[in-house]
C-alpha positions in Angstrom: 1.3 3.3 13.4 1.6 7.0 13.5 -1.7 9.0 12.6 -2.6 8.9 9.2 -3.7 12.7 9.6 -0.5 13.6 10.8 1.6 11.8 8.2 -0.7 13.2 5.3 0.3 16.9 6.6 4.0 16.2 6.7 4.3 14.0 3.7 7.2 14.8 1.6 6.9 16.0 -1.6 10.2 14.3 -2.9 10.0 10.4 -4.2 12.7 8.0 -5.4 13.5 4.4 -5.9 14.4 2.5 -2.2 18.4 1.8 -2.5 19.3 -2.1 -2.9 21.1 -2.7 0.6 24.2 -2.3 -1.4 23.6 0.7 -2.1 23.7 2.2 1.9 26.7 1.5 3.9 30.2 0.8 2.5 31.7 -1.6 5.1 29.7 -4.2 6.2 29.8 -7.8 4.1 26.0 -8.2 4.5 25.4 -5.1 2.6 28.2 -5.1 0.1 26.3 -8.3 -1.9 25.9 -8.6 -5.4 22.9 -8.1 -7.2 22.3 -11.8 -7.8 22.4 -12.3 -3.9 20.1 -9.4 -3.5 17.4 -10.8 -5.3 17.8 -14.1 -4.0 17.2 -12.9 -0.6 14.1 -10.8 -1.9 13.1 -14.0 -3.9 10.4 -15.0 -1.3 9.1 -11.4 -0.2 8.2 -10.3 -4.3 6.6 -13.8 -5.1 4.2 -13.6 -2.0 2.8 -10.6 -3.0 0.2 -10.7 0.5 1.1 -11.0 4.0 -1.1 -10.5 7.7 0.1 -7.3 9.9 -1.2 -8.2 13.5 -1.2 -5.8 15.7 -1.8 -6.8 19.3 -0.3 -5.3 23.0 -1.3 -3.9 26.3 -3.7 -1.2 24.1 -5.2 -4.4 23.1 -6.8 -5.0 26.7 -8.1 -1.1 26.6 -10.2 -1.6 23.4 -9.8 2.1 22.8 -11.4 3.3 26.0 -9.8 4.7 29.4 -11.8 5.3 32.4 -14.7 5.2 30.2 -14.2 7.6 27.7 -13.1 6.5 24.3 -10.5 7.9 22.2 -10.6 9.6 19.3 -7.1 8.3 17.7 -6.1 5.0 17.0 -6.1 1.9 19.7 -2.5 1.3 19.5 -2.2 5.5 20.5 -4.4 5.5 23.4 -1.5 5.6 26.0 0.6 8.8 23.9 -3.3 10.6 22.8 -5.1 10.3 26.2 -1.8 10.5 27.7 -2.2 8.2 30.1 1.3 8.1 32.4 3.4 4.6 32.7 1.8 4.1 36.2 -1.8 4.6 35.6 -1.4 2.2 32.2 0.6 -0.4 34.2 -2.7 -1.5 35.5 -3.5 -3.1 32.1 -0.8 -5.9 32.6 -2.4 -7.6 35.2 -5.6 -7.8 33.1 -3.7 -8.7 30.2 -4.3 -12.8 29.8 -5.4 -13.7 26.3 -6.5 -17.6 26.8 -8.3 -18.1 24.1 -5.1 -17.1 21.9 -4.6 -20.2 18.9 -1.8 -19.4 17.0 -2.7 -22.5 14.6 -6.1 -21.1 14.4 -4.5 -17.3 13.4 -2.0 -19.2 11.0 -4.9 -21.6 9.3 -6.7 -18.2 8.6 -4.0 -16.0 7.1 -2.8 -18.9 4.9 -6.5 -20.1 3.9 -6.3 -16.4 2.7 -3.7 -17.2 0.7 -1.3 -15.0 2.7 2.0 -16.0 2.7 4.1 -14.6 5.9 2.7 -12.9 8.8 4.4 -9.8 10.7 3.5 -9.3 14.3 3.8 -6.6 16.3 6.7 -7.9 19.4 6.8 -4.4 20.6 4.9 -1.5 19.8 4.9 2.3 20.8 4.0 1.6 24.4 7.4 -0.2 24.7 5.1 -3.7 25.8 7.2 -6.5 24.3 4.7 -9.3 23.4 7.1 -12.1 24.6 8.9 -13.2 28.2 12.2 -10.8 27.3 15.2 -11.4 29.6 16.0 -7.7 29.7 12.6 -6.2 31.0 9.8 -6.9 33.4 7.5 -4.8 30.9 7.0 -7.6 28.8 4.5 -10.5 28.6 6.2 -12.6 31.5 4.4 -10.2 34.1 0.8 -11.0 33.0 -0.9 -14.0 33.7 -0.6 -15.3 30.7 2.5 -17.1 30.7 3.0 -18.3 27.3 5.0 -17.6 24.4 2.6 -16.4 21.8 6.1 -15.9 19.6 7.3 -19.3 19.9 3.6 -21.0 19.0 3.5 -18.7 16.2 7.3 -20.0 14.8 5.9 -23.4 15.5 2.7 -23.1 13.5 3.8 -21.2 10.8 6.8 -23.8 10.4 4.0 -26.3 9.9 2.0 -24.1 7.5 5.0 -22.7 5.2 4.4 -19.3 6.5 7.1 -17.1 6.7 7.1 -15.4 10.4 8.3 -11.6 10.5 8.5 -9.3 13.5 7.6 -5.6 13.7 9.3 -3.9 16.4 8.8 -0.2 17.4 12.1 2.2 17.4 10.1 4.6 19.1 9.2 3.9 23.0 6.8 5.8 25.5 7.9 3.4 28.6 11.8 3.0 28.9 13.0 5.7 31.2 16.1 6.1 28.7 14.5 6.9 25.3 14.8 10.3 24.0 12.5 13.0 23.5 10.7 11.9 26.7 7.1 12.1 27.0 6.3 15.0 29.5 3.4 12.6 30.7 5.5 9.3 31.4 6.4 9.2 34.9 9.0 6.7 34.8 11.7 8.9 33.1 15.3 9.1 34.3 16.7 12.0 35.8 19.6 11.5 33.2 18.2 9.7 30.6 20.9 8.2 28.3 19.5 7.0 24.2 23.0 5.2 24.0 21.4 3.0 27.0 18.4 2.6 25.3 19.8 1.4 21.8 21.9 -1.0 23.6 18.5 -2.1 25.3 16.7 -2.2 22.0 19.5 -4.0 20.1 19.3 -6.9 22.8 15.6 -7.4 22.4 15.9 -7.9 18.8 19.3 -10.2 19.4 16.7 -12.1 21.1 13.9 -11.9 18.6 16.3 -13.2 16.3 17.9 -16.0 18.3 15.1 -17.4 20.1 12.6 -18.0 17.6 14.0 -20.0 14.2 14.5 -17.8 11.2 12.7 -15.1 10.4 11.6 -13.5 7.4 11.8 -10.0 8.2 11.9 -6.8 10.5 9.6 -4.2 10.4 10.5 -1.1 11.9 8.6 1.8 13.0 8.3 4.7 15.3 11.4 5.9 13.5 10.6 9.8 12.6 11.5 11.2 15.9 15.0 13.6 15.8 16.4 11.0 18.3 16.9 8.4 15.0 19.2 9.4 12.3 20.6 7.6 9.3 23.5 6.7 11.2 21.8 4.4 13.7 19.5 3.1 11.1 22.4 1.9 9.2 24.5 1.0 12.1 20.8 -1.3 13.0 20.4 -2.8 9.8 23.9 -3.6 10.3 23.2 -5.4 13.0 20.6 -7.2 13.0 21.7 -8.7 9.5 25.0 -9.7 11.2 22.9 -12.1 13.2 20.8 -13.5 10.7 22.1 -12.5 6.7 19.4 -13.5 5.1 16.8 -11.1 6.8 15.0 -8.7 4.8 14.6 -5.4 6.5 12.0 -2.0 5.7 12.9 1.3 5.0 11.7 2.5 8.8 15.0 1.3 10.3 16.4 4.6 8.6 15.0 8.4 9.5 13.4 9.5 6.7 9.8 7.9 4.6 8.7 10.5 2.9 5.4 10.3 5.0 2.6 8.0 4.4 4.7 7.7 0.8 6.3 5.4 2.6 9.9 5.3 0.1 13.0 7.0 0.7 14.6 8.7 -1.9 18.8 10.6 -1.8 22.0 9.5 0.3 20.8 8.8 3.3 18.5 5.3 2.3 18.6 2.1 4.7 16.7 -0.9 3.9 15.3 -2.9 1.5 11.8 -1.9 1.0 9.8 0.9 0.6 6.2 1.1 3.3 3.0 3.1 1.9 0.9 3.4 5.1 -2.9 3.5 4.2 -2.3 4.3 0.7 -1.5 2.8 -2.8 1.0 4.3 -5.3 -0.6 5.7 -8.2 2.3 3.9 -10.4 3.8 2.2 -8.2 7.8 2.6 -8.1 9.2 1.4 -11.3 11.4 -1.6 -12.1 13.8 -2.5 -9.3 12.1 -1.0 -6.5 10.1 -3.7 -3.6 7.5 -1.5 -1.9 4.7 -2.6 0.5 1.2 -1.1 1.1 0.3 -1.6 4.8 -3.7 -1.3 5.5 -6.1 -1.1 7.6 -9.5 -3.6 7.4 -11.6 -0.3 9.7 -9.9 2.9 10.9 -7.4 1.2 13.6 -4.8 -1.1 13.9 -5.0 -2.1 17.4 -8.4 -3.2 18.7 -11.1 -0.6 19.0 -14.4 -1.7 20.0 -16.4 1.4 18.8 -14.3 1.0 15.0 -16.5 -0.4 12.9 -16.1 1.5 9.7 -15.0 -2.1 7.9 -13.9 -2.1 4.3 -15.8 -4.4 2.2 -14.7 -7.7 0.8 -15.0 -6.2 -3.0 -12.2 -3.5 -1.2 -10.3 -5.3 -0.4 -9.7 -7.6 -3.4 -9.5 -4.6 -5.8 -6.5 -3.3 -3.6 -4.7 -6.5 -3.4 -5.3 -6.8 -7.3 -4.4 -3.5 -8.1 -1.1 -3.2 -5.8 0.1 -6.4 -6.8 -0.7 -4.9 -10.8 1.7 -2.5 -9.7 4.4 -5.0 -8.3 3.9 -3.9 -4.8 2.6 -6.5 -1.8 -0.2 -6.1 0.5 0.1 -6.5 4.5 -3.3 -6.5 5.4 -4.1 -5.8 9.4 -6.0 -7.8 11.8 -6.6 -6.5 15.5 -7.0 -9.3 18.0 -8.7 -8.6 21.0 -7.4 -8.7 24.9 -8.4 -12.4 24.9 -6.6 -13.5 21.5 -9.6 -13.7 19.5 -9.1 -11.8 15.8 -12.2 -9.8 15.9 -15.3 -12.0 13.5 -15.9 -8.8 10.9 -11.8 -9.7 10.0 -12.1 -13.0 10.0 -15.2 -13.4 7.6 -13.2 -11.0 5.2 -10.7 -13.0 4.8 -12.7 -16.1 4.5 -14.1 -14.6 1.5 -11.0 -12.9 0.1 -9.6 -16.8 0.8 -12.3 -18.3 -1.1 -11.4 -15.8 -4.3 -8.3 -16.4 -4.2 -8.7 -20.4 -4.1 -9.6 -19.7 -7.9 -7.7 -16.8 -8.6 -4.6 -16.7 -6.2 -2.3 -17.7 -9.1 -2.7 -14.6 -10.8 -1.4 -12.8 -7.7 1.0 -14.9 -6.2 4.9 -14.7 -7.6 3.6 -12.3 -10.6 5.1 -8.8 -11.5 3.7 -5.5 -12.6 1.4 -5.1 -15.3 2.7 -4.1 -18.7 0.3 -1.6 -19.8 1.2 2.2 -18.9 -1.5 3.3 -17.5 -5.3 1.2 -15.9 -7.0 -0.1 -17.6 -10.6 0.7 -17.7 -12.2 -2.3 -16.8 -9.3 -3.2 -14.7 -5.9 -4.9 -14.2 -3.3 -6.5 -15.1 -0.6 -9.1 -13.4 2.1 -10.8 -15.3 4.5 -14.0 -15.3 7.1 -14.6 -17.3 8.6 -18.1 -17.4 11.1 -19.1 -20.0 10.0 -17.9 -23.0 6.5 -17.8 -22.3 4.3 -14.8 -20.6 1.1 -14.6 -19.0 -1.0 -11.9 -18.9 -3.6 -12.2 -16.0 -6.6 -9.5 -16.9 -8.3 -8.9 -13.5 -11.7 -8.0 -14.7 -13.7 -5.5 -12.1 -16.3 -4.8 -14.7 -17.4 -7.7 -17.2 -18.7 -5.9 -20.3 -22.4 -6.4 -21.0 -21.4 -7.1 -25.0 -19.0 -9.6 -23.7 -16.1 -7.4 -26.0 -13.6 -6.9 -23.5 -10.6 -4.8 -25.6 -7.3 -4.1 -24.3 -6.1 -1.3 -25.6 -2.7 -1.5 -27.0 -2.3 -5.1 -27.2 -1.0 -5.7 -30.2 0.1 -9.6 -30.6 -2.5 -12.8 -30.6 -2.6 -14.7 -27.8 -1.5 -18.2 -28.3 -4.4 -19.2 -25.9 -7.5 -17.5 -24.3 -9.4 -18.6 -21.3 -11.0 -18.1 -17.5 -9.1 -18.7 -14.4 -12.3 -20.3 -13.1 -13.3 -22.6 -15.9 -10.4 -24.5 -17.1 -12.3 -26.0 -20.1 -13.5 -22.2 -21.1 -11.4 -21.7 -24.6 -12.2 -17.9 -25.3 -11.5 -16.2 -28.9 -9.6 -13.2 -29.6 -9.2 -10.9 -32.2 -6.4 -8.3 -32.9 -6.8 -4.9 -34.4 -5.0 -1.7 -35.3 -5.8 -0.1 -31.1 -5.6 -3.4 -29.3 -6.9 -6.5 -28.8 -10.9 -7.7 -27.9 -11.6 -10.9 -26.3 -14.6 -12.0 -26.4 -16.4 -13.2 -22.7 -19.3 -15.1 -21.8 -22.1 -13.2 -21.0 -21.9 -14.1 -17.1 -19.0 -12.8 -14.6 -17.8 -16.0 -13.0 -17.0 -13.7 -10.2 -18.8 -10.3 -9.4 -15.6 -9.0 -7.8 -13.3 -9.9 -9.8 -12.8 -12.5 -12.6 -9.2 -13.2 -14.3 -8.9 -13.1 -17.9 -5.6 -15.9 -19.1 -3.8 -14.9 -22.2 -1.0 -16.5 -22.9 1.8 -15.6 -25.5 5.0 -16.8 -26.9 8.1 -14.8 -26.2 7.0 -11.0 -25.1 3.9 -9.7 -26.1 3.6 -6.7 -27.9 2.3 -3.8 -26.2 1.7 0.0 -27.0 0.7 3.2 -25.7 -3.0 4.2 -27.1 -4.3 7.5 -27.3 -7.4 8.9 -26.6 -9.1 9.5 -30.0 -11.3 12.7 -31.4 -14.8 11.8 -31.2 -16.5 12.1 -35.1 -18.0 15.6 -34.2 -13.9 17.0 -32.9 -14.5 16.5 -29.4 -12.5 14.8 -26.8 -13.7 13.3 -23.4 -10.3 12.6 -21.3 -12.0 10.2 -18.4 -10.4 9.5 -15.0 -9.8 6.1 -15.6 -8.0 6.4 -18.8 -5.5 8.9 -17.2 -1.6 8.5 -15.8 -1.2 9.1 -12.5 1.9 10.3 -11.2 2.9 11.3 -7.6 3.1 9.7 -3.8 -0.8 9.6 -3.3 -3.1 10.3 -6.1 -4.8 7.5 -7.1 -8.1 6.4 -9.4 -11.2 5.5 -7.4 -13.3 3.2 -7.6 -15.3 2.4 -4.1 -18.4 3.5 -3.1 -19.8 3.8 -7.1 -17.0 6.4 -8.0 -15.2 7.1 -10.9 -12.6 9.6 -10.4 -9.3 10.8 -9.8 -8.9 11.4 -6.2 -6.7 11.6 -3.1 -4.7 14.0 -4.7 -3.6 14.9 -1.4 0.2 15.9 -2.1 0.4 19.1 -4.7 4.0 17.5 -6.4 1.3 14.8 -7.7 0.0 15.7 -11.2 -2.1 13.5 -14.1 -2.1 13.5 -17.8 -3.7 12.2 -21.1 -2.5 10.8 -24.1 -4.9 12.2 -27.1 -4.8 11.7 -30.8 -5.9 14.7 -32.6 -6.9 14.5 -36.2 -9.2 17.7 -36.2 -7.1 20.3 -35.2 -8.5 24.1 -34.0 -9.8 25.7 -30.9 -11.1 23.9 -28.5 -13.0 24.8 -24.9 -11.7 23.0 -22.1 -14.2 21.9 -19.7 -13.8 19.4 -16.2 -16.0 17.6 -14.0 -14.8 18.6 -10.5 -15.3 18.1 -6.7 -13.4 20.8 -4.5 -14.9 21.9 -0.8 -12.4 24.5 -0.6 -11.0 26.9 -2.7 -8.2 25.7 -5.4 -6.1 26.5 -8.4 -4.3 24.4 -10.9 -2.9 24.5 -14.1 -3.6 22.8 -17.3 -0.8 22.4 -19.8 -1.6 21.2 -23.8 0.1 21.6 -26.7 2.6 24.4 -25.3 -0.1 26.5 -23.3 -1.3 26.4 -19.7 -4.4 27.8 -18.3 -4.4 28.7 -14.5 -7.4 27.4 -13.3 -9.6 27.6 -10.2 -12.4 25.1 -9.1 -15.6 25.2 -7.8 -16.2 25.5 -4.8 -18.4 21.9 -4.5 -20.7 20.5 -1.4 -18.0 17.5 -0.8 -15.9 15.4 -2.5 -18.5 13.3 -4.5 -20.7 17.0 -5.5 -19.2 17.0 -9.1 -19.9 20.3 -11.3 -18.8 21.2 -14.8 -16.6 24.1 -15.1 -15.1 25.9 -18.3 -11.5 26.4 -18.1 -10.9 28.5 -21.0 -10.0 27.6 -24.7 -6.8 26.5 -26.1 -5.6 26.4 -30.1 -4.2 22.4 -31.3 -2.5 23.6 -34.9 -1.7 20.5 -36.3 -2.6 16.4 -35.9 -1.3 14.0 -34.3 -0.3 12.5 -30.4 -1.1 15.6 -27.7 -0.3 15.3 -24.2 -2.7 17.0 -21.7 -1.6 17.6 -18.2 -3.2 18.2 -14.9 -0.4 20.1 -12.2 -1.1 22.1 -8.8 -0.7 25.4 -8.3 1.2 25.1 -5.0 0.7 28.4 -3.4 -3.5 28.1 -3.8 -3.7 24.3 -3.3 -6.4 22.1 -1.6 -7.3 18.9 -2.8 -9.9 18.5 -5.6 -11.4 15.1 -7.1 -11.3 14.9 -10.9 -13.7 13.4 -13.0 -13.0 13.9 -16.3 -11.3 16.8 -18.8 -13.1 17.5 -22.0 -12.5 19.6 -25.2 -14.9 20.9 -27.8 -14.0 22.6 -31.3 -14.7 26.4 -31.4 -17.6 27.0 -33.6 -16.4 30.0 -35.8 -19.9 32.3 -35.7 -21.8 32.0 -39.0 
C-alpha cells in the first residue's frame, strides 16, 4: 500500500464513474461483452459486499523493526522507507518459516465473519512472491518453509465457498529490470530493460492463474510510478482475462486512481472497479459504478509489532454498514505475523463483527445502496429488491429513547414492520406528511447496530425533506442532515463526534436542503474546528459570503463564528452550500450552519 500521507497530498481533484470493461479497449473479445455479460461476471463481487485483504511477505518476518530501530512508515514499506538494500534484506528469507500457518483456520475466520472472498497479497512491493514461482528464486521456495500457502488456501476456500483473489504488486523494489530503480537496491542491472520485466511479471500471474483453480479476482497495486501507463494496463487486463474470462480485475492495473479516491475518471480507464484506500466516499459513486473501500484494522497493513492503534468493533461495523449503504464493499485487512498466526486483536474483531452479523448479515449481504439522498440521522439504510417486493434494512446506530424512529421522506406504509433479531417482533408504523415513524421497543437489541425490516410492495415511495424553520424563524442545518459531495469528505461519527470532517480535498463541498416559510434577514453562524488558517464560501439563495475560520486548538476544539447575514425574500425549498476557497484552503471540521432572523431595532 502506498502511504496514506502521500496519497492524501497528491489526490486528484477530478472524480468519475469507473468504465464497464467495455468501455476501455476496442479489440479484445473479453472486453467487448455486453452489458448482460458484464454484470453476470460482477454478479458475485456486488452481492458479497465484504471480503479479507491479507497482507503477509518477507516485511512480515521484520515486524516493522531493522537492526533495532523501528520504522516510522508502514510494515510492508520498511525495505523502500529504511532503505534497506536487496542484500542486507535477503537475510529475512532464511528466517522466513511460518509453521504455524492454517489456512483452514484463516478461512473458518474470514467466513465466520461473514466474509465472502479473501484477496492475498502473492507479491508485494518488495518483489517476494509468496508461492514456489518457477521464474525466480526470490520467492517462497528459498525459505524453509516449503509449502504452498496458495494452493492450501484454494483448497480451503473451495471447501468453505470462498472466493480466493490475488493481489499482486506492479511496482517492484527487487527485480534488477524494473524501472525507476531504487538508488538503494544493489541488485540493479547495468542495462535494465522494463520490457524484461513485464514479460517477467506477466509469467508470474500466468502462473497465479493456472496453478491454483479459478480465481475471483486480481488486485493490482504499485501502479502510479511513470514506468506504467494506460497502455500496459490495458494491454495487462488484456491478458490476464485471456487466460481466465471470467476474472474481475481493479482499477490499479491502469496508471491513474485519483489518489486515495481510488476511481478513475476520462479516456484512459482499465478495470472493473474503483479502490478507496483508507477512506469511504461521501456518496459513494452513483448507479452503475462497483467501488471498494480497502481498510486498515490499526495503522499498517503488514505486521507491525509497535501498531496498536486498533479500531474498535463498533468501527468497524458502522463502516461496513455504511459503505455497503452506499453500494460499495469492504476489504478489511489482517496482518499475519512471520510465523502465520493473524495477530489475536484481529482475530477477536472479527469474532465479534462475525457474531453481528450472524443476526444481521442479511441486511448486508447481496443488497444495494440506500434510497434516501442523503444519512440519515440515526443511521442507514441497505436495500433488496426481489420481484416486485423491496426491503428496506434501517441500520439503527442510535435507538431513540421515545422509541419514535422517523424516516424522513418515507412516504408509503410498509406492508410489514419488524427486527432482524426477533423474528416474532411485529412493529407498527405510521405515515405522515415528512416521513414515516416506526415505533421500537424501548431496548436496542444490539448496541452497535440494530436492523430495522420494512418491507413494501412494488417501490416505495421516497422524497427529499427539507430542513424546516424552527417556530421562532431560525434554522439549525446539522452535520448529519447534510449532502456530502466530493472524494473524501465524510460525516463522523467515532470517538463521540458529530461532524462533517475529512474534508481533506478542496473540490469536496456540502449542502442543505431548508424550507423557508419566514422569509427576511438572517445571521449565519457555524460551529467549526480549524488548526490552521482557512477560507470558504457560503452560497444561499443567490449570495455567497467569503468566509474565514477560526483558528481552533484541534480538530475536535469547536467555536461559534458569525459569518455575516444574508436576505431569503420569498418561501419555500433553499439550498445552502458549503465550497472551499482553493487558494486559502486547509481542512476544517464542520459542525453545524445556523440562521437567525434579523431583529429590526425597536
Amino acid at each position: 500500500m502506498k502511504h496514506l500521507i502521500i496519497t492524501l497530498l497528491t489526490l486528484a481533484a477530478c472524480l468519475g464513474p469507473q468504465a464497464r470493461a467495455a468501455d476501455t479497449v476496442g479489440d479484445n473479445p473479453y472486453l467487448n461483452e455486453t452489458p448482460a455479460q458484464h454484470d453476470a461476471r460482477m454478479k458475485w463481487f456486488r452481492e458479497a459486499r465484504f471480503g479479507m485483504f491479507i497482507h503477509w511477505g518477507l516485511y512480515s518476518q521484520a515486524a516493522g523493526k531493522w537492526d533495532g530501530k523501528a520504522t516510522s512508515g508502514a510494515g510492508e514499506w520498511m525495505m523502500n522507507d529504511m532503505q534497506i538494500p536487496d542484500s542486507q534484506y535477503a537475510k529475512l528469507v532464511p528466517q522466513f518459516n511460518p509453521v504455524k500457518f492454517d489456512a483452514r483456520a484463516w478461512v473458518q475466520l474470514a467466513k465466520s465473519a461473514g466474509m465472502k472472498y479473501i484477496v492475498i497479497t502473492t507479491k508485494h512491493h518488495e518483489g517476494f512472491a509468496m508461492y514456489p514461482s518457477a521464474l525466480t528464486d526470490w520467492c517462497l521456495k528459498s525459505t524453509p518453509f516449503q509449502r504452498d500457502p496458495l494452493k492450501e488456501l484454494s483448497v480451503a476456500c473451495q471447501e468453505a465457498g470462498i472466493k480466493l483473489c490475488f493481489y499482486h504488486s506492479i511496482m517492484d523494489w527487487h527485480h534488477p529490470d524494473y524501472l525507476p530503480h531504487k538508488p538503494w537496491n544493489d541488485q540493479a542491472n547495468a542495462n535494465p530493460d522494463f520490457e524484461r520485466y513485464v514479460t517477467f511479471m506477466k509469467g508470474q500471474l500466468k502462473e497465479l492463474l493456472t496453478n491454483y483453480g479459478p480465481i475471483g479476482l486480481l488486485w493490482f497495486d504499485g501502479n502510479w510510478e511513470n514506468s506504467w501507463n494506460y497502455e500496459r494496463g490495458a494491454d495487462l487486463y488484456k491478458y490476464i482475462r485471456g487466460i481466465q474470462p471470467d476474472l474481475i480485475v481493479n482499477n490499479r492495473v491502469g496508471q491513474d486512481r485519483n489518489g486515495i479516491a481510488g476511481t478513475t475518471s476520462g479516456q484512459e480507464r482499465v478495470g472493473d472497479y474503483g479502490t478507496p484506500e483508507q477512506t469511504i466516499p461521501a456518496n459513494g459513486f452513483g448507479p452503475g459504478v462497483d467501488w471498494e473501500t480497502c481498510m486498515t484494522m490499526n495503522d499498517t497493513w503488514g505486521f507491525k509489532t509497535d501498531d496498536q492503534n486498533w479500531k474498535s468493533t463498533q468501527t468497524l461495523i458502522h463502516n461496513l454498514v455504511d459503505i455497503a449503504s452506499k453500494g460499495g464493499n469492504y476489504l478489511l485487512n489482517v496482518g499475519p505475523t512471520g510465523e502465520g498466526l493473524i495477530p489475536d486483536a484481529s482475530i477477536e474483531r472479527l469474532k465479534e463483527i462475525g457474531r453481528w452479523m450472524e443476526v444481521n448479515g442479511e441486511a448486508i449481504h447481496a443488497t444495494t445502496a440506500s434510497p434516501f439522498d442523503r444519512q440519515l440521522p440515526w443511521g442507514r439504510c441497505t436495500r433488496k429488491v426481489e420481484g416486485d417486493s423491496t426491503t428496506l434494512y434501517l441500520h439503527v446506530f442510535d435507538w431513540p429513547a421515545d422509541g419514535k424512529l422517523f424516516v424522513p421522506g418515507l412516504m408509503s406504509a410498509a406492508q410489514s414492520a419488524g427486527l432482524l433479531a426477533d423474528a416474532n417482533a411485529t412493529l407498527k408504523t405510521e405515515t405522515g406528511e415528512r416521513g414515516t415513524t416506526v415505533y421500537l421497543p424501548p431496548t436496542a437489541p444490539d448496541g452497535i447496530s440494530s436492523t430495522v425490516v420494512l418491507k413494501f410492495a412494488g417501490t416505495p415511495e421516497i422524497v427529499a425533506v427539507p430542513i424546516f424553520q424552527q417556530d421562532d424563524g431560525s434554522v439549525v442545518l446539522p452535520a448529519r442532515e447534510a449532502r456530502l459531495h466530493g472524494a473524501t469528505i465524510q460525516y463522523e461519527t467515532t470517538g463521540g463526534r458529530d461532524n462533517i470532517g475529512y474534508w481533506l480535498n478542496p473540490a469536496d463541498w456540502a449542502d442543505w436542503d431548508l424550507a423557508v416559510k419566514q422569509p427576511g434577514k438572517f445571521t449565519v453562524t457555524a460551529q467549526i474546528a480549524a488548526p490552521a488558517l482557512t477560507s470558504f464560501e457560503l452560497s444561499v439563495a443567490g449570495q455567497t459570503l467569503r468566509c474565514g475560520a477560526p483558528v481552533t486548538a484541534n480538530y475536535d476544539a469547536f467555536e461559534t463564528v458569525a459569518l455575516g447575514n444574508v436576505e431569503i425574500s420569498a418561501a419555500g425549498k433553499v439550498t445552502l452550500s458549503l465550497h472551499a476557497l482553493k487558494g486559502g484552503w486547509q481542512p476544517m471540521n464542520v459542525k453545524s450552519v445556523g440562521l437567525k432572523p434579523v431583529t429590526a431595532n425597536p
